[in-house]
C-alpha positions as CSV (number, residue, x, y, z in Angstrom):
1,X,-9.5,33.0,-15.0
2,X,-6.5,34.4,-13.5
3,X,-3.8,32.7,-11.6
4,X,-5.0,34.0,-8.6
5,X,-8.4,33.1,-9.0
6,X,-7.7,29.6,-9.4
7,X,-5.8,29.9,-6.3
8,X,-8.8,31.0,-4.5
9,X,-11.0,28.4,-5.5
10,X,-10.6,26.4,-2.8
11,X,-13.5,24.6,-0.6
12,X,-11.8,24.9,2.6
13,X,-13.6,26.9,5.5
14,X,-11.1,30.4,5.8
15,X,-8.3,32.0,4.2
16,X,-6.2,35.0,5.8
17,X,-3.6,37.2,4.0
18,X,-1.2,39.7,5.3
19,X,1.4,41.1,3.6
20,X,4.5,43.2,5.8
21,X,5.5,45.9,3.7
22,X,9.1,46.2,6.1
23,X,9.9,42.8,5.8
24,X,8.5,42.3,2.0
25,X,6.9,39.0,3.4
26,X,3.8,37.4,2.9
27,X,1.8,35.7,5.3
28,X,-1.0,32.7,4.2
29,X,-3.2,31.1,7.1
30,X,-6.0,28.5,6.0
31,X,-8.0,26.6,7.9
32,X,-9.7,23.7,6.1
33,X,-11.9,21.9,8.4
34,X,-13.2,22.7,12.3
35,X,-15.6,20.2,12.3
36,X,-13.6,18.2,15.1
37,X,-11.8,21.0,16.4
38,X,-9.8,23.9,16.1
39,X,-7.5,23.4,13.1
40,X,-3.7,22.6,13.7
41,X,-1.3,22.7,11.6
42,X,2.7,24.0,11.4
43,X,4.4,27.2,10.3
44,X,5.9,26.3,6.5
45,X,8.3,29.4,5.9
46,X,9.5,29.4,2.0
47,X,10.3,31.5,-0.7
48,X,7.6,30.8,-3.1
49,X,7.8,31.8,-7.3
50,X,4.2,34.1,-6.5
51,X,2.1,34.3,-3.8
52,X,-0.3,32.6,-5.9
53,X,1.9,29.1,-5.2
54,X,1.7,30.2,-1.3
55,X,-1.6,30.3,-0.9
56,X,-2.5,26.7,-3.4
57,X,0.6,25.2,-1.2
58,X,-1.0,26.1,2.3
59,X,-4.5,24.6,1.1
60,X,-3.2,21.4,0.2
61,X,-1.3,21.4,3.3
62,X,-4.5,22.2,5.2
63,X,-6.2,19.6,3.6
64,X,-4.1,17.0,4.6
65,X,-4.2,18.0,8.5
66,X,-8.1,17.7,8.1
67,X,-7.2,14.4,6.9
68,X,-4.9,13.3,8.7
69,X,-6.3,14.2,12.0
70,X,-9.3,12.4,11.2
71,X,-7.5,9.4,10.2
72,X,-5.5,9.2,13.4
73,X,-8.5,9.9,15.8
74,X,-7.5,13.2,16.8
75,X,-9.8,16.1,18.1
76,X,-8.6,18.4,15.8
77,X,-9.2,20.2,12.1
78,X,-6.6,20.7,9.6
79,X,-5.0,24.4,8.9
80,X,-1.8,25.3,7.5
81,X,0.5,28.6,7.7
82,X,2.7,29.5,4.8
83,X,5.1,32.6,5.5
84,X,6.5,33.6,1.9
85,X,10.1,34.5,2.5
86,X,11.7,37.5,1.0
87,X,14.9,35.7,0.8
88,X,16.3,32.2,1.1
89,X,15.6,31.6,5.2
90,X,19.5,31.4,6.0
91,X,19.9,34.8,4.3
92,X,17.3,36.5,6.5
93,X,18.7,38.1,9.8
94,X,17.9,37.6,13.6
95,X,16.0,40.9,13.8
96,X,14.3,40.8,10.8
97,X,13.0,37.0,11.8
98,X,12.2,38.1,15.0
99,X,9.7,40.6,13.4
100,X,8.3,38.0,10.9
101,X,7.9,35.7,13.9
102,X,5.6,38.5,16.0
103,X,3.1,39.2,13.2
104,X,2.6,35.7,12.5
105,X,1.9,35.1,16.2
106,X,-0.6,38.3,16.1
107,X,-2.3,36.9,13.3
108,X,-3.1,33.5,15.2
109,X,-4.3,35.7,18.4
110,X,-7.0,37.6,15.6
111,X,-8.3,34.0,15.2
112,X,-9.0,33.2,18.8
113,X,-8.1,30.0,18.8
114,X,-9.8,28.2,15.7
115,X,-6.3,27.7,14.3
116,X,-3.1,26.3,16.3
117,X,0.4,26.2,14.8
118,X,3.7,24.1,14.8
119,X,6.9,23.6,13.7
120,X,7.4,22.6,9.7
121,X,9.7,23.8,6.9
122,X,12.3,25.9,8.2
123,X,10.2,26.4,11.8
124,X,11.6,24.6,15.0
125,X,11.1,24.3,18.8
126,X,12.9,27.6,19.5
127,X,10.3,29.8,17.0
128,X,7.5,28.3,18.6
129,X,9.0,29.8,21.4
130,X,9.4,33.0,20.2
131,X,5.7,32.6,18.9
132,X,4.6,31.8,22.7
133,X,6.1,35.2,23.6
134,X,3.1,36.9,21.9
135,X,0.3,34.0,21.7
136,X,-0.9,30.7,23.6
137,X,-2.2,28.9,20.1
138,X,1.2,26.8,19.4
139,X,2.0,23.4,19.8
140,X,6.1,22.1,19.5
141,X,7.8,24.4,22.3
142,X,11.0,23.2,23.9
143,X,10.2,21.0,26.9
144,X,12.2,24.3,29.0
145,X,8.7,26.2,28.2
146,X,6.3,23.6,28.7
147,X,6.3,22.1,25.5
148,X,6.5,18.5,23.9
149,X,9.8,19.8,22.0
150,X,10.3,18.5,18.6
151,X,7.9,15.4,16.6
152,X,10.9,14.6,14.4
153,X,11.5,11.3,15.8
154,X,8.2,10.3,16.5
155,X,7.4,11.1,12.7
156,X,9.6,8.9,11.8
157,X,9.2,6.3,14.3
158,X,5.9,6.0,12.2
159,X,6.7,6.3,9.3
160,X,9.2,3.1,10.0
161,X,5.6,1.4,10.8
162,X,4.4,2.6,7.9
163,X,7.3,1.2,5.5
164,X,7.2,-2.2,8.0
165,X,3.4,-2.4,7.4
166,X,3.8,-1.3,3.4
167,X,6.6,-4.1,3.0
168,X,4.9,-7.2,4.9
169,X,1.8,-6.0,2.8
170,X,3.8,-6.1,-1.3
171,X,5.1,-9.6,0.3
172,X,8.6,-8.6,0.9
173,X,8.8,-10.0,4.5
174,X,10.9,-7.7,6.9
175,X,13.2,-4.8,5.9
176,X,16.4,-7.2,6.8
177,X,18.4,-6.9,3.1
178,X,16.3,-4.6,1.5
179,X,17.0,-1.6,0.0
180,X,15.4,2.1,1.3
181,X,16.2,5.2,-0.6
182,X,15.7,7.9,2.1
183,X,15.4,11.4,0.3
184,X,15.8,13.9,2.6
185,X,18.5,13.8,5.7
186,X,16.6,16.4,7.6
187,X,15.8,15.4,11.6
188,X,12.8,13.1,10.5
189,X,14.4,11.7,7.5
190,X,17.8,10.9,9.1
191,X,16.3,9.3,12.1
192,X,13.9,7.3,9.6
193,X,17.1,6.2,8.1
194,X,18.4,5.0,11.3
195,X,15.4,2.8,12.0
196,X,16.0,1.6,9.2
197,X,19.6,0.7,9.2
198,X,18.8,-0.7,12.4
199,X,16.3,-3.3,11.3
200,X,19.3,-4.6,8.6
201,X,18.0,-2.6,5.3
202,X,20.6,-1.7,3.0
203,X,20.3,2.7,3.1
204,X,20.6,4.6,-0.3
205,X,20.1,8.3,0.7
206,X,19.6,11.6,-1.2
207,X,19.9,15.0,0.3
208,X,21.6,18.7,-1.0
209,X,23.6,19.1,1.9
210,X,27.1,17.7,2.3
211,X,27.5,17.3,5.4
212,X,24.6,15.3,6.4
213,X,25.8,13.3,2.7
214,X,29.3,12.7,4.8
215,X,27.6,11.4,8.0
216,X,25.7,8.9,5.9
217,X,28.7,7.8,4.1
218,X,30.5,7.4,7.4
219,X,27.8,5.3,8.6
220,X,27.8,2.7,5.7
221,X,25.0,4.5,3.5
222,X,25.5,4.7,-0.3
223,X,24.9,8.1,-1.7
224,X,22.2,8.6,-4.8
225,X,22.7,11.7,-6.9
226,X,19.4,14.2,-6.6
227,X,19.0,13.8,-10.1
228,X,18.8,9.8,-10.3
229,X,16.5,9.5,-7.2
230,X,13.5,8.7,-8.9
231,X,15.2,6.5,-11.5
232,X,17.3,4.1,-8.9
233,X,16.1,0.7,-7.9
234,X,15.5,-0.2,-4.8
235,X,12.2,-1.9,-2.6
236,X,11.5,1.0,-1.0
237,X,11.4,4.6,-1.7
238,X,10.8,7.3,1.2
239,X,10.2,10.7,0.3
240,X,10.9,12.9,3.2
241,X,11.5,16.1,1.6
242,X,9.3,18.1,0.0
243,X,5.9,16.9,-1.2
244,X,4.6,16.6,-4.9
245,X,7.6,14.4,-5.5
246,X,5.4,11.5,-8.0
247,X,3.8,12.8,-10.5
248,X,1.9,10.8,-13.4
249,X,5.1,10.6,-15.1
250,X,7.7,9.9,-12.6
251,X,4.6,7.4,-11.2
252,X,5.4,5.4,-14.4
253,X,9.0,5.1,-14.3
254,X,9.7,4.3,-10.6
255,X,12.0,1.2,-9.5
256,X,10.4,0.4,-6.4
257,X,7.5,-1.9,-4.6
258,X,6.7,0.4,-1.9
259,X,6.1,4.1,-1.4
260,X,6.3,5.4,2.3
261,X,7.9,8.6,3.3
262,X,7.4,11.3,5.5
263,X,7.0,14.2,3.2
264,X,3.9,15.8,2.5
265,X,1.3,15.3,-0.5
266,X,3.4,13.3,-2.0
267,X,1.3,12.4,-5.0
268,X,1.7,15.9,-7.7
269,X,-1.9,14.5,-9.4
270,X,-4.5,12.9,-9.0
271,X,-3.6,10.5,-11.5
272,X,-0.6,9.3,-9.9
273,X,-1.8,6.9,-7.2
274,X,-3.9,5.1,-10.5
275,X,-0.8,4.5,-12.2
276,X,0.9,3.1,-8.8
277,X,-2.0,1.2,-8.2
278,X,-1.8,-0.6,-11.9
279,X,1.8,-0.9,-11.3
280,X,2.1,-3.0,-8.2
281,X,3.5,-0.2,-6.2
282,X,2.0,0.1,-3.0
283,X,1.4,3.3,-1.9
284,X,1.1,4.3,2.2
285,X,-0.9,7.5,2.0
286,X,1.5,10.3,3.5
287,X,-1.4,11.7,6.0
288,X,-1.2,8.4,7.6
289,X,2.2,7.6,7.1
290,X,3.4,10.6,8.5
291,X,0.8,11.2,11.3
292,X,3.3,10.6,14.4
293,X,4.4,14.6,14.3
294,X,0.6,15.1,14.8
295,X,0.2,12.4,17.6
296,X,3.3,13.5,19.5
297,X,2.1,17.1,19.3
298,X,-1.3,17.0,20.2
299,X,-1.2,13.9,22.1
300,X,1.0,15.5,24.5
301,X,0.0,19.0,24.9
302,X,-4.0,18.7,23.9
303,X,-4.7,15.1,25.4
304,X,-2.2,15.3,28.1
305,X,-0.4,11.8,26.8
306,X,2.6,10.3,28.7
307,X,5.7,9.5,26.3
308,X,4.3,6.0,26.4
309,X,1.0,6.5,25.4
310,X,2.3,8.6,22.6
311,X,4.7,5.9,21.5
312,X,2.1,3.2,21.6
313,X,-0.6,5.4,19.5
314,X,2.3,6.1,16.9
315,X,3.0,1.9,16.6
316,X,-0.4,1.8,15.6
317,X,-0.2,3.7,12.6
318,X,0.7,0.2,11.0
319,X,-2.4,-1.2,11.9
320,X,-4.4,2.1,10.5
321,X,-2.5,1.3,6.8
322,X,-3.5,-2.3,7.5
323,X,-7.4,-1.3,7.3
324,X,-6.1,1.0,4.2
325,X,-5.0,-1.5,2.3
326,X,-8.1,-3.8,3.2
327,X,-10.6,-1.1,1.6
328,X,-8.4,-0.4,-1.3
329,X,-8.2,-4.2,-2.2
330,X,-12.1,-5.0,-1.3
331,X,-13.3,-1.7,-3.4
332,X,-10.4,-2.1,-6.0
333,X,-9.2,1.7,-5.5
334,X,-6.1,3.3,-5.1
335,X,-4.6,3.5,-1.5
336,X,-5.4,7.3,-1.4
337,X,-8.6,7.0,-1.9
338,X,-8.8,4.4,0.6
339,X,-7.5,6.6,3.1
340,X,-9.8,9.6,2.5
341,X,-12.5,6.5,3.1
342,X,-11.4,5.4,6.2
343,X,-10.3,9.2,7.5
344,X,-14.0,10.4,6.4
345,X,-15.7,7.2,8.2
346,X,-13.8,7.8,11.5
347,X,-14.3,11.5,11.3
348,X,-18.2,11.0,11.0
349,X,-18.6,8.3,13.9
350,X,-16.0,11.3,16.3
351,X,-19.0,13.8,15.4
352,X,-21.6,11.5,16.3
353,X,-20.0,10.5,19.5
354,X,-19.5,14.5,20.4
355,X,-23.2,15.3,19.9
């Protein structure tokens, strides 16, 4: 079997390619599930080794939409969009993005509306914009076009439930005095840090870039080399970079009681979460954790949600890990599978109340 094979071995319900000869960019669409809706899912652009890892990066990603749109009773599938970069993103000019941006919109318009994108990796507010110049199927424009803007905040706001949930859960009481290693400074995880701060935890942060390093020194933060992140004690770790972060060996050597971040597919194997599990470290699934970029988005521009309704729905998020933790304790399974439980039960009783 070759490498692209296995990357085409994928359950999910459609994959697109396209590949721009002028740009030397690749395009992935994949659209994992419709059985609630049209999938949904943001815009990831990266350079990626092969497009082999492209297209295995955007199924996983699509997978998790599926799940966590089910999860937070949304009436949507999961899809993903991967646009392999030629170039690092900051090296590639405003014409030549502009381009990129128009094929990817005219690949959403060829599928009429089964698949709806968003911002992600490297995407923001003003691309969907740019996107909306071309086609109607994007969530995340600035408020100035009729958007919801951006989810950063939101995601974060519940992910904070998620690590307040988590904690209360291991037995550690609130986050007053304890220690969060944040990695990843980006919108979601600096606000997450702020939350955080603001509820008296103790902030160890991680992040390449200097200048978000020197704000977070400025604010009382401690700085953790990228290198010793996994290795550093603290209560609670929160990935909020990019996913595949634990893997079976980093599972065994972590010096934390709680997992809870905002970054996708956090877990690298499936073996992982077992090794958490046996550990004592609890694990809040990421599709749940970080489901208030999904809430904000379609909440607001599917479901026609005020701010406050979207705010209240993303509090809740801590009572959704609650009933994870319940099935993984009563069926003595990890916390992942727990979630796929509870986002498969709730996506079967949304089907039967649709027919």
């Amino acid at each position: 079997m070759t490498k692209f094979d296995g990357a085409m071995e994928w359950d999910g319900e459609l994959t697109v390619t396209r590949f721009d000869r002028e740009t030397g960019t690749w395009f992935v669409i994949r659209l994992d599930s419709t059985r609630l809706g049209p999938a949904a899912g943001g815009t990831r652009a990266l350079q990626y080794p092969h497009m082999d890892d492209a297209i295995v990066d955007a199924g996983r990603l699509a997978g998790a939409m599926t799940l966590k749109m089910a999860v937070s009773n949304l009436p949507m599938g999961g899809g993903k969009s991967v646009i392999a970069l030629p170039a690092p993103r900051k090296d590639i000019d405003a014409a030549t993005w502009r381009r990129i941006l128009k094929l990817h919109a005219e690949n959403l318009n060829k599928l009429h509306g089964n698949y709806w994108t968003g911002p992600d990796v490297n995407t923001n507010s003003a691309d969907m914009d740019t996107l909306n110049d071309t086609t109607k199927f994007v969530f995340g424009r600035s408020a100035e076009r009729g958007g919801a803007g951006s989810s950063a905040f939101t995601t974060a706001l519940g992910v904070f439930e998620a690590i307040k949930a988590a904690t209360v859960r291991r037995g550690l009481g609130t986050l007053a005095g304890k220690k969060v290693l944040v990695q990843g400074l980006g919108a979601v995880g600096g606000s997450l840090a702020t939350l955080a701060a603001e509820a008296g935890a103790e902030l160890l942060v991680a992040d390449p870039d200097p200048a978000r390093l020197e704000h977070a020194v400025a604010l009382g933060h401690q700085v953790v080399d990228l290198d010793d992140v996994l290795s550093t004690a603290c209560d609670i770790f929160a990935p909020c970079a990019m996913g595949g972060v634990i893997t079976s060996t980093t599972a065994a050597q972590l010096q934390c009681s709680v997992v809870a971040g905002a970054a996708n597919n956090v877990l690298a194997d499936d073996e992982a979460g077992g090794i958490l599990k046996d550990r004592g470290v609890l694990y809040a699934p990421d599709f749940v954790a970080n489901a208030g970029g999904a809430i904000h988005l379609v909440g607001r521009e599917v479901l026609g949600w005020t701010e406050s309704e979207v705010y209240k729905r993303t509090l809740q998020i801590g009572d959704t890990l609650d009933q994870v933790f319940a099935i993984a304790e009563t069926e003595d399974v990890t916390t992942d599978v727990a979630a796929r439980t509870l986002a498969d039960r709730r996506a079967s009783e949304a089907a039967v109340t649709a027919s």
